[in-house]
C-alpha positions as CSV (number, residue, x, y, z in Angstrom):
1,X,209.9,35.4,3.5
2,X,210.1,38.9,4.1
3,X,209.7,38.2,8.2
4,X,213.3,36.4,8.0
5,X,214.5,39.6,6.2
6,X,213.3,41.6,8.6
7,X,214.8,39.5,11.0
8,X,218.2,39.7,9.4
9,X,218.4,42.8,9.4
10,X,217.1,43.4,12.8
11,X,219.9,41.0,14.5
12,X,222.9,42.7,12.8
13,X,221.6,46.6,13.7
14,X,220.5,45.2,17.0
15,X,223.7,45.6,18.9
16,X,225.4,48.8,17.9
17,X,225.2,51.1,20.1
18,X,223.6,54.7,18.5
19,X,223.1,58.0,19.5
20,X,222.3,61.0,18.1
21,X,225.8,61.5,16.5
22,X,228.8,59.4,16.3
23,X,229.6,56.0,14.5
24,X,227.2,53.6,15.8
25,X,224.9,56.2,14.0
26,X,226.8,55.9,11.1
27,X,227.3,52.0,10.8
28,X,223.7,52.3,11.3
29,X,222.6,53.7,8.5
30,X,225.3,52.0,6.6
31,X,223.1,49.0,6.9
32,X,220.0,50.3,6.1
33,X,221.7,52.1,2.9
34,X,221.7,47.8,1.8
35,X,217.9,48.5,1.1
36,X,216.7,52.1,1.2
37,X,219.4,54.1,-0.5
38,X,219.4,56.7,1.9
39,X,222.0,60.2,0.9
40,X,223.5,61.1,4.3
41,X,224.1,64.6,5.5
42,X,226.2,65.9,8.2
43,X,225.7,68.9,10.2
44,X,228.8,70.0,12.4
45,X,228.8,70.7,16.0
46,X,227.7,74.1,16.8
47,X,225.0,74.4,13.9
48,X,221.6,77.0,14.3
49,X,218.9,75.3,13.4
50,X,216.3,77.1,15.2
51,X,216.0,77.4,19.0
52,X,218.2,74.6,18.9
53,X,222.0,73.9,18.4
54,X,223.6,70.6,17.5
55,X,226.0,69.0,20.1
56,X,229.5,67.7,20.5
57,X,229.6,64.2,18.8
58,X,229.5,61.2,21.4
59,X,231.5,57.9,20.7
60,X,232.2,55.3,23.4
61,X,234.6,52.2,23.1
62,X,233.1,51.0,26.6
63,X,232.0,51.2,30.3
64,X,232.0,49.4,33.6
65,X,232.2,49.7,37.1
66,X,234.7,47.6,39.2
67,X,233.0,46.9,42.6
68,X,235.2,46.6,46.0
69,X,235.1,42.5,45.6
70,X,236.5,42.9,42.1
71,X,233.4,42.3,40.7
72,X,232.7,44.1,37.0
73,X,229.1,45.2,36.5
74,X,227.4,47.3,34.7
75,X,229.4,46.4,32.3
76,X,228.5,48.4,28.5
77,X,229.9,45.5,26.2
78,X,226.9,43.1,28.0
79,X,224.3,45.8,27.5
80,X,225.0,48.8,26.0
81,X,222.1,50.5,28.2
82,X,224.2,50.4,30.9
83,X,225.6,53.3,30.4
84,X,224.1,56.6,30.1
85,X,223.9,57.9,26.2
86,X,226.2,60.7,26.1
87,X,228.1,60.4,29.1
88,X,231.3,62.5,29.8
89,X,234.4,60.4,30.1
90,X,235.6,59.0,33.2
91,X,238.2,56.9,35.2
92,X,238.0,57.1,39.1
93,X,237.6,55.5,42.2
94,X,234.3,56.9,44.3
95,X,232.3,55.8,47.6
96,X,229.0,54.3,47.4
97,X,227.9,57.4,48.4
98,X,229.2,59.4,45.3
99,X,228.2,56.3,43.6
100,X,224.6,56.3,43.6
101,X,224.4,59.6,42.5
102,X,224.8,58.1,39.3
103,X,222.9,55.4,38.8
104,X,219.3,55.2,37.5
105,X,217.2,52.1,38.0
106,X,213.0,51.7,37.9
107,X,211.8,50.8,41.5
108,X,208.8,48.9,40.1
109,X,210.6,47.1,37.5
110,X,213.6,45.3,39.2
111,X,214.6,43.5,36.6
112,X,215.2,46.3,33.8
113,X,218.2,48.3,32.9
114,X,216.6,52.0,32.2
115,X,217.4,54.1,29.0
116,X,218.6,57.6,30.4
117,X,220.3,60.3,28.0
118,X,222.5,63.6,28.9
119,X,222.8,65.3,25.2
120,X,222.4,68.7,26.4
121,X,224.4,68.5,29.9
122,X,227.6,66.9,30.4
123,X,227.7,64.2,32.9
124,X,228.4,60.8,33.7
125,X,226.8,57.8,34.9
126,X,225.2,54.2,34.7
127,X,222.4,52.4,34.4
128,X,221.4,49.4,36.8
129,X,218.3,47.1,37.1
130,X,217.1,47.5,40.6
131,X,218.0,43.8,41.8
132,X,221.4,44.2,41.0
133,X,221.7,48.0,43.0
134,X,220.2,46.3,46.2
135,X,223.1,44.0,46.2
136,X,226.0,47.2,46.2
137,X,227.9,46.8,48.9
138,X,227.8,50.4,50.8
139,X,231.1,49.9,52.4
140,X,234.6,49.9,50.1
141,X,236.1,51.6,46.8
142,X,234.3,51.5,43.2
143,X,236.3,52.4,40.1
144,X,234.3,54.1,37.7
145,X,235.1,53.7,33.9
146,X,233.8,55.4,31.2
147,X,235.7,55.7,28.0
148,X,234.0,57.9,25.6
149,X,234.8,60.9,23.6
150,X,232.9,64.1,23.3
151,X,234.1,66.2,20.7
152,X,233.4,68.7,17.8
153,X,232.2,66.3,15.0
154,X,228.8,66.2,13.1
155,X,225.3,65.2,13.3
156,X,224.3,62.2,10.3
157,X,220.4,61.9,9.0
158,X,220.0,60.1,6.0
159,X,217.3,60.7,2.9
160,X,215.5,59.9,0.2
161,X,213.1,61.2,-2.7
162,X,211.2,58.9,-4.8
163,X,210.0,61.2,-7.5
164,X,206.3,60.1,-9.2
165,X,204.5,62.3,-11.9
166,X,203.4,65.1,-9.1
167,X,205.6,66.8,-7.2
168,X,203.5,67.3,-4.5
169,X,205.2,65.2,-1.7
170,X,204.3,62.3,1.2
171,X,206.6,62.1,3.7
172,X,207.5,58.8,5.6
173,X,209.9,59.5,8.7
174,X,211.7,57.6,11.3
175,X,214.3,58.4,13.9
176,X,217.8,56.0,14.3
177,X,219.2,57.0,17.9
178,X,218.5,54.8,20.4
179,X,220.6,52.4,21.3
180,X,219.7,48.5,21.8
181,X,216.0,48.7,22.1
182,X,213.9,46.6,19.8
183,X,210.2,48.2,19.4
184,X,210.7,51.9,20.2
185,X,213.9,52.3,17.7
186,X,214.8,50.1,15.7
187,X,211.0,48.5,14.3
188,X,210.6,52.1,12.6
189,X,213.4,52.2,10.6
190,X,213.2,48.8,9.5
191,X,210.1,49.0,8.5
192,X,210.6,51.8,6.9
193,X,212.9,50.9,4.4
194,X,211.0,47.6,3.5
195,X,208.3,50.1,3.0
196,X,210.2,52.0,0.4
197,X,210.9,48.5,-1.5
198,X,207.3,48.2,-1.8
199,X,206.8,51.5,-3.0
200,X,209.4,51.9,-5.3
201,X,208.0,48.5,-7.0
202,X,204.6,50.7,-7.4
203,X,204.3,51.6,-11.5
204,X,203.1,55.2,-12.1
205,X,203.6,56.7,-9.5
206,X,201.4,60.0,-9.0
207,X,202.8,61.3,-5.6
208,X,206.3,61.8,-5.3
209,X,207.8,60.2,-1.5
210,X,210.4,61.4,0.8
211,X,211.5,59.1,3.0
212,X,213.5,60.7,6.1
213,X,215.9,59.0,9.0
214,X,216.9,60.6,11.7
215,X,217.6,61.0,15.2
216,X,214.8,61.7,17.0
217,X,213.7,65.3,17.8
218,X,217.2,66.8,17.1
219,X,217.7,65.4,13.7
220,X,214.4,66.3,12.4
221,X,214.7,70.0,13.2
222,X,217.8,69.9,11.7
223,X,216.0,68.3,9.0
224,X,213.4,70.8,8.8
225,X,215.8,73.6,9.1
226,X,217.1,73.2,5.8
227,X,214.1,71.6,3.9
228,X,211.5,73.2,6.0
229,X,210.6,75.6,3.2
230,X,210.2,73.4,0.3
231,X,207.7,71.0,2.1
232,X,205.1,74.0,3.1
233,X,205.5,74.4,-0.5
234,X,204.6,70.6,-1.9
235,X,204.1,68.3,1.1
236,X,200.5,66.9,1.1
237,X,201.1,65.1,4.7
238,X,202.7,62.0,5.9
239,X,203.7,59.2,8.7
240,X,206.0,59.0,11.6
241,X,207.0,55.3,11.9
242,X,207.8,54.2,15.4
243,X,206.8,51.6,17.9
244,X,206.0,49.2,15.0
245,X,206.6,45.5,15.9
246,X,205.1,44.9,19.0
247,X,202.2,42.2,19.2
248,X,199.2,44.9,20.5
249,X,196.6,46.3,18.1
250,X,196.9,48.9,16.0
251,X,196.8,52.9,16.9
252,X,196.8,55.9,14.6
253,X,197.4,59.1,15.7
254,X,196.2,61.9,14.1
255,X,197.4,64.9,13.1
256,X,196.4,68.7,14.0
257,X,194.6,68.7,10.6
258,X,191.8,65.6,11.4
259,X,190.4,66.4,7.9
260,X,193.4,66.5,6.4
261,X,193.6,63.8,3.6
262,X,196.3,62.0,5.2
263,X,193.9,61.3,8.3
264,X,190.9,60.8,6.2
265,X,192.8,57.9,4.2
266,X,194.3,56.6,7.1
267,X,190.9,56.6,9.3
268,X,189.0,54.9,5.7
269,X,191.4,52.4,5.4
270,X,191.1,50.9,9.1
271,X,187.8,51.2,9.1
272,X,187.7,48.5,6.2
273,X,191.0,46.7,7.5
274,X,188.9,44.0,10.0
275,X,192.1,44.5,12.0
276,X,191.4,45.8,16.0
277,X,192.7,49.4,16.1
278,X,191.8,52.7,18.0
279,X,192.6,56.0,16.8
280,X,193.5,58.7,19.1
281,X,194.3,62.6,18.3
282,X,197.5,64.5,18.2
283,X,198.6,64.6,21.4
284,X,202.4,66.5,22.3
285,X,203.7,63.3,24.2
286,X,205.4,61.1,21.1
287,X,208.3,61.5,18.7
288,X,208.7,63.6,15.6
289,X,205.2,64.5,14.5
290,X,206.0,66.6,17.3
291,X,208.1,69.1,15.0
292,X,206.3,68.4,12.0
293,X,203.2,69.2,13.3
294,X,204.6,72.2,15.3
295,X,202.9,75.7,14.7
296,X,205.0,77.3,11.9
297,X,204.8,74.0,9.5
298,X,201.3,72.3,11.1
299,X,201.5,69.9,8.3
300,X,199.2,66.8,8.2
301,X,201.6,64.1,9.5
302,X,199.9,61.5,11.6
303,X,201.6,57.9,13.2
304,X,200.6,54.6,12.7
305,X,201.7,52.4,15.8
306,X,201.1,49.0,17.2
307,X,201.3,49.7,21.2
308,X,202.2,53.5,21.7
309,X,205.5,55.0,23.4
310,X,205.4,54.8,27.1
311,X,202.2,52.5,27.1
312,X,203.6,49.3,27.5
313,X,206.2,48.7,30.4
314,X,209.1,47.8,28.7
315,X,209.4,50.7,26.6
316,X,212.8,52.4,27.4
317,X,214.2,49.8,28.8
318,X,216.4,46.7,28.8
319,X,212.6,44.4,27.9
320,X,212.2,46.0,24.9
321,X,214.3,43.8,23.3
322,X,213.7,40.9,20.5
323,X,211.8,38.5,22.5
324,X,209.0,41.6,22.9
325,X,208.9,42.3,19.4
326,X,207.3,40.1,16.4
327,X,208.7,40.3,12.8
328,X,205.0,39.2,11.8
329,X,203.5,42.5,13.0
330,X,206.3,44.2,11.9
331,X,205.5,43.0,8.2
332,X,201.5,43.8,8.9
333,X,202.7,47.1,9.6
334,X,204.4,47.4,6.6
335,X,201.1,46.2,4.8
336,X,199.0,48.5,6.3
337,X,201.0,51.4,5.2
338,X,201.5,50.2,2.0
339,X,197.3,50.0,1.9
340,X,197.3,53.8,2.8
341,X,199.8,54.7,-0.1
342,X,197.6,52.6,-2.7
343,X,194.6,54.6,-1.3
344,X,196.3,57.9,-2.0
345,X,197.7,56.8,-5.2
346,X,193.9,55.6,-6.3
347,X,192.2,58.8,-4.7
348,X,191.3,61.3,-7.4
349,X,188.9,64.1,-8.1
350,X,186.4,63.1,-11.1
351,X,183.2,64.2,-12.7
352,X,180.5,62.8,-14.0
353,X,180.1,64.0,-17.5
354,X,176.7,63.3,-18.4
355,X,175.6,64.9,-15.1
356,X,172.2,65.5,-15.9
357,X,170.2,62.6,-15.1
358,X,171.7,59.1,-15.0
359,X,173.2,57.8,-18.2
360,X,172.1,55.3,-20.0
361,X,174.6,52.2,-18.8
362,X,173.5,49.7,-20.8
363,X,174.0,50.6,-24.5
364,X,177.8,50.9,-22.8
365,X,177.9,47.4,-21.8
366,X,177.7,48.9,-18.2
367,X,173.7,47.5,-17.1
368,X,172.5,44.2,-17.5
369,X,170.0,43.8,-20.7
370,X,168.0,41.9,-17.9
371,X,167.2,42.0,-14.6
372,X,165.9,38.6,-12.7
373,X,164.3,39.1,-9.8
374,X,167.2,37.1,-7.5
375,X,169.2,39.6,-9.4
376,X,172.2,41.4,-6.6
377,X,171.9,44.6,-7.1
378,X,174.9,45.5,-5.0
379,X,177.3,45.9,-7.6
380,X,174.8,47.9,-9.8
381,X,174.3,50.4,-6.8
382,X,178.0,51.2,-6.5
383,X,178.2,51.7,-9.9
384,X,175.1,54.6,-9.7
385,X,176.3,55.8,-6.4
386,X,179.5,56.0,-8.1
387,X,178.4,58.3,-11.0
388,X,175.6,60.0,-8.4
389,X,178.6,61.9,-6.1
390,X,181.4,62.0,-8.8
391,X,180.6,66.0,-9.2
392,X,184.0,67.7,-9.6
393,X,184.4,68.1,-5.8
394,X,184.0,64.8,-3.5
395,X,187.5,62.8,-4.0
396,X,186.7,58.9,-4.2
397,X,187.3,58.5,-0.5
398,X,184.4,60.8,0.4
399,X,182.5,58.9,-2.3
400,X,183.5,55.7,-0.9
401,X,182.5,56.8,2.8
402,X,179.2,58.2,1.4
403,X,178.3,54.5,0.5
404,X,180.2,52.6,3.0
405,X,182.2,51.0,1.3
406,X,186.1,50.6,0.8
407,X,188.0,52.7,-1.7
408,X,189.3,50.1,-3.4
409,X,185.9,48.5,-3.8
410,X,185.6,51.6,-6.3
411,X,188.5,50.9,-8.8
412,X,187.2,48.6,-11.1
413,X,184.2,51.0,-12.0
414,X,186.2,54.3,-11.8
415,X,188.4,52.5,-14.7
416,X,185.0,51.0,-16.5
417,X,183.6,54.2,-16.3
418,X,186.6,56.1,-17.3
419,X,186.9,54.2,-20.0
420,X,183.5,54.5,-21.7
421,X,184.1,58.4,-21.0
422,X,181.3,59.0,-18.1
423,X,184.1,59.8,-15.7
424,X,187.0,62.6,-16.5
425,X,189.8,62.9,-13.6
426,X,189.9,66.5,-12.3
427,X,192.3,67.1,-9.8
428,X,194.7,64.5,-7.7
């Protein structure tokens, strides 16, 4: 079921047309408000927020280019890639030779429309697949129409904390900016806020969660300007969701902080997932873990992917669109998260409290009275591996790595054991 939600969802953001400011932003995030209830800030034009500043708002109404047969093309209500996000207004008639000084197309993949952005420089242009720019006519008038609005306005993120019994923090973020593109904008945020669902289902809580949306790179160090502070105070780590519904294998990306316990969860739980995956280090080419990860905060924020930015062909263009995408890896990527917050939520500190020598299980109920030689012993052997490395300073994912086995494999005895007062939690 949830895979016709996600679908739902998908096909009424799918055709507004977003940026990093302006109304398509906000209707947006007025959608995804119908299942993560997301508060929404707005910074104004002109706003510090370190090296940066935050731009005029962008809105368009629409774009096209009249060709000297009368032709429309590149017309913005068809695909809203045709035009290039943030583009200064304009209504003129040009050569083909002024023309083409605005148009971006791939050479190697004639059939896509390119994404291209301006935020930071004021221009116009268009986007065209390559096919359709080798058919121009070089000879003859274009009119040149761009109606869109650059103003003083504001800057929207949206957010969320889920408070639990700590208040140390785990951070999901996403970005909402791109325009009609399927697996590099809007899988993340989707996925996202079906993730929160999930979590907000979760009974007793120990972490608290902050769940972030915002366009990409701008929006998060606005973001961080303000709340940058607080998390170097209580954030234990987090995830960047993006590029999450495509049909390729799983990839995490680690943070600067490899042994953080963010990465060490993440890395434990594919390793017992049976699902194909690599995982790669922190690398500078991505999206936001970029600014988290950056110098001054270096916090532990990793990204769980299916096929990375710019490894598949169709990212940033026209092909990433629904047909590229699967709602069913979309919802296995909401799984798979979901696995790492239950593995943070069950990973605990404890001590053995009869630590010298092994105790004595079976008066407890905890040993078999007998032992037949067909007997499995596997079960048994957690249980003393368990009690062996509990020791008031391996967590239950290094004890769980220690013995090759999954975390979760652990929970049953950690709560037997707990119980008949051989284990006592010491830290989270």
């Amino acid at each position: 079921m949830i895979e016709s939600e996600l679908e739902k969802y998908f096909d009424r953001l799918w055709p507004i047309c977003r940026s990093i400011s302006g109304d398509g932003l906000r209707r947006s995030f007025e959608i995804l408000k119908e299942i993560i209830p997301l508060e929404l800030s707005e910074i104004p034009t002109g706003s510090k927020v370190f090296d940066w500043e935050v731009p005029k708002e962008w809105n368009i109404k629409d774009a096209y280019i009249i060709t000297p047969q009368g032709n429309k093309i590149c017309d913005f209500k068809k695909n809203n890639l045709h035009v290039i996000n943030y583009s200064s207004p304009v209504d003129k008639t040009v050569e083909y030779v002024e023309l083409i000084q605005h148009l971006k197309f791939i050479i190697d993949q004639p059939d896509a429309i390119p994404y291209v952005t301006s935020y930071y420089e004021e221009n116009w242009g268009f986007c065209i697949s390559k096919n359709e720019f080798d058919q121009l006519p070089k000879v003859g008038e274009y009119r040149v129409v761009i109606k869109s609005i650059l103003e003083n306005g504001s800057l929207t993120y949206g957010d969320l904390v889920l408070k639990g019994s700590s208040k140390k923090e785990i951070l999901f973020s996403s970005y909402l900016c791109h325009p009609s593109m399927a697996n590099n904008e809007l899988s993340g945020p989707i996925c996202l806020a079906f993730l929160y669902k999930k979590i907000l289902a979760l009974k007793n809580r120990k972490y608290t969660y902050r769940f972030v949306v915002a366009p990409e790179t701008i929006g998060v160090i606005s973001y961080l300007s303000k709340y940058g502070t607080h998390l170097l105070n209580q954030l234990v780590g987090g995830y960047v969701l993006t590029c999450c519904g495509d049909r390729g294998d799983f990839t995490y990306k680690m943070s600067k902080n490899e042994d953080s316990l963010i990465d060490r969860v993440s890395k434990h739980i594919l390793k017992f997932s049976q699902l194909n995956h690599k995982i790669v280090p922190f690398s500078v080419g991505g999206s936001d873990e970029r600014q988290y990860c950056s110098p001054g905060f270096n916090f532990s924020v990793g990204s769980l992917m299916r096929t990375p930015y710019q490894q598949y062909k169709e990212y940033h263009t026209s092909l990433d669109n629904k047909n590229f995408i699967s709602f069913n890896s979309m919802s296995e990527t909401i799984e798979l998260y979901f696995s790492f917050v239950k593995a943070l939520e069950l990973n605990d500190v404890y001590k053995n409290s009869n630590s010298f020598c092994e105790p004595q299980l079976g008066k407890r109920g905890l040993y078999p009275a007998s032992v037949n030689p067909d007997f499995n012993r596997k079960k048994i052997h957690n249980r003393m591996h368990l009690l062996s490395f509990t020791n008031g300073q391996n967590d239950l994912i290094k004890v769980a790595e220690l013995n090759n086995v999954s975390i979760f494999d652990l929970e049953q005895d950690v709560m037997d054991l707990t119980k008949a007062e051989l284990l006592i939690k010491v830290k989270s």
